[in-house]
C-alpha positions as CSV (number, residue, x, y, z in Angstrom):
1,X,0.0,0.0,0.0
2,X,1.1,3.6,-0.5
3,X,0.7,6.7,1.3
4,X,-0.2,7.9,-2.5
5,X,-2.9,5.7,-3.0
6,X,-6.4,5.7,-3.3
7,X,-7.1,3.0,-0.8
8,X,-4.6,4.2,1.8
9,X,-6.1,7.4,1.6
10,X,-10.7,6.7,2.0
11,X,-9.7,3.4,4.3
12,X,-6.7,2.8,6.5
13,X,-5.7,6.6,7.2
14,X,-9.2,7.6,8.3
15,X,-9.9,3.9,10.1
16,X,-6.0,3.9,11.8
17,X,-6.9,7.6,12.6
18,X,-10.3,7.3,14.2
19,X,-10.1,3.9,16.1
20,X,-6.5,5.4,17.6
21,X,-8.2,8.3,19.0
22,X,-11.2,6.1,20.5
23,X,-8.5,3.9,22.2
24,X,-7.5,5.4,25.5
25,X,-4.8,2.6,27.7
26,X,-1.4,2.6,26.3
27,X,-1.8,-1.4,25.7
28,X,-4.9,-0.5,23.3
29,X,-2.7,2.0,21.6
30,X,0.2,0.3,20.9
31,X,-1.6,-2.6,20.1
32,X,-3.5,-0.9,17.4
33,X,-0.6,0.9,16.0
34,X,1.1,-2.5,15.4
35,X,-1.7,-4.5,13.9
36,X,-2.1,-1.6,11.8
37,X,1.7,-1.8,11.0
38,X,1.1,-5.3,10.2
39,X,-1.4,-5.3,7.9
40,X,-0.3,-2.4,6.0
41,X,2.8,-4.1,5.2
42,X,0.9,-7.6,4.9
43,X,-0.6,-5.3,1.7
44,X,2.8,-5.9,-0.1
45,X,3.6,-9.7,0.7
46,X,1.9,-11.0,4.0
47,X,3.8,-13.7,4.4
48,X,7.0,-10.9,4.9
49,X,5.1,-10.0,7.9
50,X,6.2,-13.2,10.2
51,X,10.2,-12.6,8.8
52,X,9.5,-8.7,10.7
53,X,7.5,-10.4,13.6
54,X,10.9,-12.9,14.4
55,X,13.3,-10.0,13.7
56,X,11.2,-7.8,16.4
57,X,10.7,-11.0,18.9
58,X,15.0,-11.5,18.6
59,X,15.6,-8.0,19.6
60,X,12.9,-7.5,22.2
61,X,14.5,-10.6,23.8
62,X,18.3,-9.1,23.6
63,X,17.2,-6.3,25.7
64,X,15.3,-8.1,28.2
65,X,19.0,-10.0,28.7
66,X,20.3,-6.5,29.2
67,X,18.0,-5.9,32.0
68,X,18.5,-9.0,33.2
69,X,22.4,-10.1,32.9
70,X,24.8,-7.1,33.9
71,X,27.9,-9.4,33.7
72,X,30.0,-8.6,30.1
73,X,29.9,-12.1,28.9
74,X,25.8,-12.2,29.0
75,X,25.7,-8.4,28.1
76,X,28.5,-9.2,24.9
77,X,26.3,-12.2,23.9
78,X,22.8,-10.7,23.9
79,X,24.6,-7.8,21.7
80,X,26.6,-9.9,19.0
81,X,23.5,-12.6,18.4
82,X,20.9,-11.0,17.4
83,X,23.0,-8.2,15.7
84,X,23.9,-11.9,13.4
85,X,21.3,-12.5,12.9
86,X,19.3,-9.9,12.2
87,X,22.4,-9.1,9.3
88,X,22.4,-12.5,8.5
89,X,18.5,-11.9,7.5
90,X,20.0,-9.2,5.4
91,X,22.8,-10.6,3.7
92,X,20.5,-13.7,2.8
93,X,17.5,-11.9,1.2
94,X,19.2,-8.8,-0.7
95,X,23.0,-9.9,-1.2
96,X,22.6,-13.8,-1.8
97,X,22.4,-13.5,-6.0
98,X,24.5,-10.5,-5.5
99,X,27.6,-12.5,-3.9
100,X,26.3,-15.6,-7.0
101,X,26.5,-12.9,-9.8
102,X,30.3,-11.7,-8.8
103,X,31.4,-14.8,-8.2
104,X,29.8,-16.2,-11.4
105,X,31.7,-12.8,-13.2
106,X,35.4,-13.7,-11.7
107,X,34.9,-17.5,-12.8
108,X,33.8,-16.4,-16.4
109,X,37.1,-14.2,-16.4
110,X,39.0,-16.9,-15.2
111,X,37.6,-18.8,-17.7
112,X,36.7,-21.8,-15.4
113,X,33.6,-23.8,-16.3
114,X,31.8,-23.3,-12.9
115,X,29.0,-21.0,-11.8
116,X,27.6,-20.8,-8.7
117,X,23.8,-21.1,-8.7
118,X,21.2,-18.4,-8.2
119,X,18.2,-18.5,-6.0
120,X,14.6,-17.2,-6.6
121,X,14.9,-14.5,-3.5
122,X,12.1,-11.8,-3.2
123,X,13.5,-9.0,-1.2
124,X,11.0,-8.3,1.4
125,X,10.2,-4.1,1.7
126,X,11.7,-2.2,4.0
127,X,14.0,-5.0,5.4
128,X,17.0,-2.2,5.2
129,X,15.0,0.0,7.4
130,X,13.5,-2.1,10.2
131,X,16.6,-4.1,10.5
132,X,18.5,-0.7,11.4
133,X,15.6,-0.1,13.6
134,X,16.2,-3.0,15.6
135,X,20.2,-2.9,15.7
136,X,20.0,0.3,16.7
137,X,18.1,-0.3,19.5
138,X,20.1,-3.2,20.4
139,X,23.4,-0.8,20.5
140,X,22.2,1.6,22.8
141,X,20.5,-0.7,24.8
142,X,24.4,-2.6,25.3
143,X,25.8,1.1,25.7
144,X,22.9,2.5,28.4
145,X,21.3,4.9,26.0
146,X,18.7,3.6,26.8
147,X,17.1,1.4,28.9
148,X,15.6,-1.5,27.1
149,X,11.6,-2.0,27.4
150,X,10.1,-4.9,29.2
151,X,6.8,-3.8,27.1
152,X,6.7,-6.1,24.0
153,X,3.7,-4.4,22.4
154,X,5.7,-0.9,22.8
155,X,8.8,-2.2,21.1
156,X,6.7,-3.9,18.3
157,X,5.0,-0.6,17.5
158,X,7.7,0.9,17.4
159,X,9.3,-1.4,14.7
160,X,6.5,-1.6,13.0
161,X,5.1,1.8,12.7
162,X,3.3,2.3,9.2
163,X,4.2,5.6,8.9
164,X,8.0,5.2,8.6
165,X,7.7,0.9,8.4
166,X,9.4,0.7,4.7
167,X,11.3,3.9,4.0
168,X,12.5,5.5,7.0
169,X,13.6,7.7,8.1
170,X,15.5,5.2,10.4
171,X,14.0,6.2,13.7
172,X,16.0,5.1,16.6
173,X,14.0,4.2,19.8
174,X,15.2,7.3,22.1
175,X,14.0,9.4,19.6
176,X,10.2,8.0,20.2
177,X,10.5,6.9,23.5
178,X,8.9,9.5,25.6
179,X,6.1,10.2,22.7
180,X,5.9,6.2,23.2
181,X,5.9,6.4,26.6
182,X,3.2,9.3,26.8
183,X,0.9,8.0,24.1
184,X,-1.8,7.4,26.3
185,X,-1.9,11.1,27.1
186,X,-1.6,12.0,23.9
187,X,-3.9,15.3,22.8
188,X,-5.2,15.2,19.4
189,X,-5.3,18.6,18.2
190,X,-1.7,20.1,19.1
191,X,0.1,18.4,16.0
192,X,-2.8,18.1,13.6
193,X,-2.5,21.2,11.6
194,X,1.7,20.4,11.7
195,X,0.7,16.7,10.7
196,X,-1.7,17.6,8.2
197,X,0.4,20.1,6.6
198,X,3.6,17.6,6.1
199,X,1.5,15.1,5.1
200,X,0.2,16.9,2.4
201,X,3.2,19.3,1.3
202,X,4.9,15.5,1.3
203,X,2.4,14.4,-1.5
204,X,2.9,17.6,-3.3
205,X,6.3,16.8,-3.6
206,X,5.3,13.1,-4.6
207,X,3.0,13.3,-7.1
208,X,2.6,16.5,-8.6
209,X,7.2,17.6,-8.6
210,X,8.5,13.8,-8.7
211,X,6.3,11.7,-10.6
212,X,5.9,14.3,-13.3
213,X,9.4,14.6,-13.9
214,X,9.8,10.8,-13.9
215,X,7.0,10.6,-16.1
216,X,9.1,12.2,-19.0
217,X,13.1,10.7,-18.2
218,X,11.9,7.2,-17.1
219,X,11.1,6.1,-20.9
220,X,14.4,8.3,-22.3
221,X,16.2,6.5,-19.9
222,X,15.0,3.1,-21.4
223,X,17.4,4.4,-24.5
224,X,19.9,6.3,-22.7
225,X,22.4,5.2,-25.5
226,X,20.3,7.8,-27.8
227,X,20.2,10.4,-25.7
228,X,21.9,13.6,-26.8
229,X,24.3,15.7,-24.7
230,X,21.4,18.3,-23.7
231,X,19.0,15.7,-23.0
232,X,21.8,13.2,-21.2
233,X,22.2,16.4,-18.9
234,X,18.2,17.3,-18.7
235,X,17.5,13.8,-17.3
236,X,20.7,13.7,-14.7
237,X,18.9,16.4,-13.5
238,X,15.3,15.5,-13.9
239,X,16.7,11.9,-11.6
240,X,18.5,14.6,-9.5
241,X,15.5,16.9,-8.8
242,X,13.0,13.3,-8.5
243,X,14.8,11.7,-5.9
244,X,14.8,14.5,-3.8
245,X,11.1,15.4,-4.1
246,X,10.1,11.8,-3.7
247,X,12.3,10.7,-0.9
248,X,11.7,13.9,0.9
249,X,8.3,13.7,0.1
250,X,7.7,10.5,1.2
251,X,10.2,11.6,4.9
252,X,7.9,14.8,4.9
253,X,4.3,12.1,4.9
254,X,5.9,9.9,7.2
255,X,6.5,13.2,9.9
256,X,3.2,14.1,9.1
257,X,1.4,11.0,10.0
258,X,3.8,10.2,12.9
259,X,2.1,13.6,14.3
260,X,-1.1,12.6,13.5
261,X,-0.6,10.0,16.2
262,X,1.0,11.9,18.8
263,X,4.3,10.3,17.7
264,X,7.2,12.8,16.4
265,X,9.6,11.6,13.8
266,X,13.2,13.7,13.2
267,X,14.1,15.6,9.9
268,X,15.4,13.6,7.5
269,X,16.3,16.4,4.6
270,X,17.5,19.9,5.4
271,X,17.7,21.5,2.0
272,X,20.4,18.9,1.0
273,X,21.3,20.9,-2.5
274,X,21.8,24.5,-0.8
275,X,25.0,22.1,0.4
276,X,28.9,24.1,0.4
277,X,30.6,20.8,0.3
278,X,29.9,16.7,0.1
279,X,30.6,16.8,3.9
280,X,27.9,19.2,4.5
281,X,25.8,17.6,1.7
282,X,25.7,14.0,3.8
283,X,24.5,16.7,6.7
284,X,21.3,17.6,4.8
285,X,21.1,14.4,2.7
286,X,18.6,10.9,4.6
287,X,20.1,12.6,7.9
288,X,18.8,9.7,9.9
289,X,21.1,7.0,8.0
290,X,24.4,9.6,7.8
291,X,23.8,9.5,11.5
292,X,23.4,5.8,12.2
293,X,26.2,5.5,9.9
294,X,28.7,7.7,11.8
295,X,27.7,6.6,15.0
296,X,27.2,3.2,14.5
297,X,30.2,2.2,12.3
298,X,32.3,5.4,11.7
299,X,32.8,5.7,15.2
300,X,33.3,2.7,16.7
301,X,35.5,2.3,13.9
302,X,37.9,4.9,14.9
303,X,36.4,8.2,13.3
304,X,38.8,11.0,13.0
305,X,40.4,10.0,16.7
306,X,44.0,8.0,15.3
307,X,45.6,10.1,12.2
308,X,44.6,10.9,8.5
309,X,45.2,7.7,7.2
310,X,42.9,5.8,9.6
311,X,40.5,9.0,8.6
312,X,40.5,7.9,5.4
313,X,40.5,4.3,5.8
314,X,37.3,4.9,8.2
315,X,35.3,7.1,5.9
316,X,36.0,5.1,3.3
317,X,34.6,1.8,4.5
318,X,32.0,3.8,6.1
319,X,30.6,5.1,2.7
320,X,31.0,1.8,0.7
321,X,28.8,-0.1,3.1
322,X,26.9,3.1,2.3
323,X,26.4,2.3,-0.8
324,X,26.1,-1.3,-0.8
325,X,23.3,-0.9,1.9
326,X,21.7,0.9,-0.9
327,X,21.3,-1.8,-3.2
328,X,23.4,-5.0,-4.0
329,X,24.9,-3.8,-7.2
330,X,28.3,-2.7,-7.5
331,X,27.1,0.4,-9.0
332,X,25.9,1.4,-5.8
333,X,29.3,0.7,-4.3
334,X,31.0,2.4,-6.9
335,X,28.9,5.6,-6.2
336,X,29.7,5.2,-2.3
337,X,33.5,5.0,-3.1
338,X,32.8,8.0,-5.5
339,X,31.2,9.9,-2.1
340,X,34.0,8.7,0.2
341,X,36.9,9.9,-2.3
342,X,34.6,13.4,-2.7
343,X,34.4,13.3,1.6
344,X,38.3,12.6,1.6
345,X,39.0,15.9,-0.8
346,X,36.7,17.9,1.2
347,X,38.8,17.0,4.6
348,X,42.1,17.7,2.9
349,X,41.2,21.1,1.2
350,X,38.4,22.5,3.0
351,X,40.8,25.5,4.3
352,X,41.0,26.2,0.4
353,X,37.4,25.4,-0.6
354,X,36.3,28.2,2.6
355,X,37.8,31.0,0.6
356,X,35.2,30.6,-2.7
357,X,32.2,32.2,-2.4
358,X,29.7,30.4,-1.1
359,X,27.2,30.0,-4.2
360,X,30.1,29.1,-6.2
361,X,30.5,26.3,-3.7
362,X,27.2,25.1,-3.7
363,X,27.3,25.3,-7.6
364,X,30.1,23.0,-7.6
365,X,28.8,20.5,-4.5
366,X,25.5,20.0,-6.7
367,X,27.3,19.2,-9.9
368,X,29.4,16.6,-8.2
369,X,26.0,15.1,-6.7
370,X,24.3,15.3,-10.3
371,X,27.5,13.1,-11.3
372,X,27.1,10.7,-8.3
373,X,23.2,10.4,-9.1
374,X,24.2,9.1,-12.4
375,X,26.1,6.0,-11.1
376,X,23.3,5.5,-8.5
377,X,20.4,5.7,-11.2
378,X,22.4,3.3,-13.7
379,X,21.2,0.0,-14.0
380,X,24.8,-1.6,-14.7
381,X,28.4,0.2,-15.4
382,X,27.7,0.3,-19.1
383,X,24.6,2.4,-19.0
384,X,26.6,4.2,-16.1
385,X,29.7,5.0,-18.4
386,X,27.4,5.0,-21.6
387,X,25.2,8.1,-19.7
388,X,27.8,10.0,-18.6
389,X,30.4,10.0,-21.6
390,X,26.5,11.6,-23.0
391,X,26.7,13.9,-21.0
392,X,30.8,14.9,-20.9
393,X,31.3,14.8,-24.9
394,X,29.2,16.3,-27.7
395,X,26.4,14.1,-29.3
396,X,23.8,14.6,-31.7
397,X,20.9,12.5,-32.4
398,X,16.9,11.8,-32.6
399,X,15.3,13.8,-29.5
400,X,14.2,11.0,-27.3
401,X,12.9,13.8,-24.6
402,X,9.7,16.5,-24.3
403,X,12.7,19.1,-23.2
404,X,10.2,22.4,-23.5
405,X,8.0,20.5,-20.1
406,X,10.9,18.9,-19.0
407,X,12.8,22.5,-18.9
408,X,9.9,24.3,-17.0
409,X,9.6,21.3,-14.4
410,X,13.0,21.3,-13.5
411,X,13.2,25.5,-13.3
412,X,10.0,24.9,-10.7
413,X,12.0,21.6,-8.8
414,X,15.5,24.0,-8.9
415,X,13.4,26.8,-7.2
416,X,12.2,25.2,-4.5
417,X,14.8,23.4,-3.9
418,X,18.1,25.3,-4.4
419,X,15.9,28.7,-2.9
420,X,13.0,27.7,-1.3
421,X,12.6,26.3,2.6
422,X,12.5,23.1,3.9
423,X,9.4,21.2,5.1
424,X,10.6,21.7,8.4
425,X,11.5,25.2,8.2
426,X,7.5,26.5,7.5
427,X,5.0,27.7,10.3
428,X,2.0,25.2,9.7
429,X,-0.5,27.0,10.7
430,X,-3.8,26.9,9.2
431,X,-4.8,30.2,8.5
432,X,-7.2,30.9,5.7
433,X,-5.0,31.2,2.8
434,X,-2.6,28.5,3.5
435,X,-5.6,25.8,4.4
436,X,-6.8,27.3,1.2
437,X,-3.6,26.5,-0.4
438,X,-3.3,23.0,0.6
439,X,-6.9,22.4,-0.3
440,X,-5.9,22.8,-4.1
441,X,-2.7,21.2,-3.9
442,X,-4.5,18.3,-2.0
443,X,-6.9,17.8,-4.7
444,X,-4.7,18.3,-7.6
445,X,-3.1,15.1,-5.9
446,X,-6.2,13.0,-5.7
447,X,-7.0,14.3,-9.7
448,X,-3.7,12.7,-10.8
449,X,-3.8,10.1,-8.7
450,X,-7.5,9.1,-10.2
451,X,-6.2,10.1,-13.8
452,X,-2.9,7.2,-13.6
453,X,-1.1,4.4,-11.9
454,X,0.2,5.2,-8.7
455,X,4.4,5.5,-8.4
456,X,6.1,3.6,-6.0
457,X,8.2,5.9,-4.3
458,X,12.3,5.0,-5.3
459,X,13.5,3.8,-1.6
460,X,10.9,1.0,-1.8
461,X,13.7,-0.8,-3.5
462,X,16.1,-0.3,-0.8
């Protein structure tokens, strides 16, 4: 189910909404909230519900053996196990044909006559996000973050909140726990206009900035090999401009409906292409995995604590499991080593790069990030190459894109984005013109959402 859809819209938002609100106990609540969570991911593949439910039941366990075991062997134990195997879970349904495929590719090289077999694997949605959810709450549960809650339904709402169940942002349990802990008092009407607001600024984004630009480079794309140099460019943008607005707009629906509960969800994008460097990019840029990836795996590895080359070596392995967390393609690894080489420049020269003016430095930030986009939109390192040697030499052909719409879409996305405020950064207040405002960009949604097939927003994949 989407948040964009038709369905989600006139049946579980107004239902989840209503019965919540009729619910008074903390038990009914979170209760609800997870059989909600439950069935609107059963919506996708229901039997990818019981592979979340054992995931949620191994972690709730480790941190009843926190509370329980304060010795460092039992405390060790109920922090390296289920970490296993929740990653194990991971590595089996997203990088098993991965680890086949490059191993079949070396063997063809080496010209042996063996390949290793692949497996019919569906990846189940959202398995990168809840899986973070859960080892993060393992981690600071083993570190005294937090203290671990003996309340399974609490914890299993909290995995498997709807609003934020399949493409983050990655929430980490402290930064829900008191709204968790107080959603029994809970009052209704001091984050409805905010939630409202996000939700539907969040859909504007979605269908009426994103999926219109997607509807025009998604087919030139199919024949990127024909695209000319102004249209290779157009659509690096056009990918560059829709990934933003949907990923944001789908961050911006999940804060909005998270409100709607009483439940508050951090920022996940703060104007990520007003950016002075690649360091402050990853800032702005899906803040919530930036952070569980500096404090989660930067840090413990070292961080900038034990010289430059263990700097290096750190934010390098950092960004490649980055970019392999994105998607098991080595494309994906390719374009984290690209942001990890562009994070290692930054370090070195930033006493240089502070003297430019600052647009000039946000002018040449964004053009490194349209590059980057490139290797993360490519299908495979031929299309990647193929798409930007487009793009870097001259090249003629048959247009293959609608440029004149394509042109005023992108001048509208490059507004708002490059000069326009964040999500987080307006009032929300519902006075007349505003409401009035998001009436007709609410409606414009629902029009194009009855006039064409709803768009899966791009992180489902991750």
């Amino acid at each position: 189910m989407l948040f964009n859809s038709l369905p989600f819209l006139y049946v579980f938002l107004p239902i989840t909404y209503v019965v919540f609100w009729r619910l008074r106990t903390k038990t009914q609540r979170y209760a609800w909230l997870t059989v909600t969570g439950y069935v609107f991911y059963a919506f996708w593949n229901a039997k990818f519900t019981l592979l979340m439910a054992l995931s949620t039941a191994v972690s709730y366990g480790a941190g009843l053996g926190f509370l329980r075991w304060k010795d460092v062997r039992h405390r060790r134990l109920c922090l390296a196990l289920p970490i296993v195997f929740d990653l194990s879970l991971l590595a089996i349904f997203k990088y098993t044909n991965f680890a086949s495929r490059s191993i079949n590719l070396i063997l063809q090289e080496t010209h042996l006559n063996f390949r290793v077999p692949l497996f019919d694997i569906v990846l189940p949605l959202g398995i990168s996000f809840y899986t973070f959810h859960t080892i993060t709450y393992i981690v600071d549960s083993y570190r005294g973050v937090i203290k671990p809650t003996r309340n399974l339904l609490e914890f299993s709402c909290y995995v498997s909140l709807f609003s934020q169940l399949v493409a983050g942002p990655i929430v980490r349990f402290r930064q829900v726990e008191a709204d968790l802990e107080n959603i029994d008092r809970s009052n209704r009407t001091i984050d409805l206009e905010r939630g409202w607001s996000f939700f539907v600024l969040g859909m504007v984004k979605k269908v009426l900035v994103a999926d219109s630009i997607a509807q025009i480079i998604n087919p030139a794309l199919l024949h990127w090999h024909m695209l000319t140099t102004m249209e290779a460019w157009l659509c690096a943008l056009g990918y560059t401009y829709q990934l933003y607005f949907d990923f944001s707009g789908y961050s911006d629906m999940a804060v909005g409906l998270g409100a709607m509960f009483g439940i508050r969800l951090p920022q996940n994008f703060n104007s990520p292409y007003k950016a002075v460097d690649i360091s402050d990019f990853w800032g702005r840029w899906h803040i919530s995995l930036s952070t569980v990836l500096r404090d989660y795996l930067y840090i413990p590895l070292g961080g900038s604590r034990h010289g430059d080359w263990k700097t290096i070596r750190n934010l390098m392995i950092t960004m490649l499991l980055g970019g392999l967390w994105h998607g098991a393609n080595w494309t994906f690894v390719v374009w984290g080593a690209y942001h990890g080489f562009l994070l290692i420049i930054t370090l070195r020269s930033r006493p240089a790069l502070n003297v430019l003016p600052t647009a000039l430095r946000r002018v040449i930030t964004f053009l490194f990030v349209v590059i980057g986009w490139v290797l993360f939109r490519s299908v495979d390192f031929r299309m990647a190459f193929g798409f930007l040697a487009s793009m870097f030499s001259w090249k003629t052909g048959i247009h293959m894109v609608a440029w004149e719409t394509l042109v005023l879409l992108l001048l509208i996305a490059g507004a708002m984005a490059h000069f326009g405020p964040n999500t987080f950064e307006l009032r929300h207040k519902w006075r007349p013109m505003p409401a009035l405002g998001l009436g007709v960009l609410l409606l414009a949604c629902i029009i194009l959402i009855y006039g064409g097939q709803q768009s899966p927003f791009l992180y489902f994949q991750f």
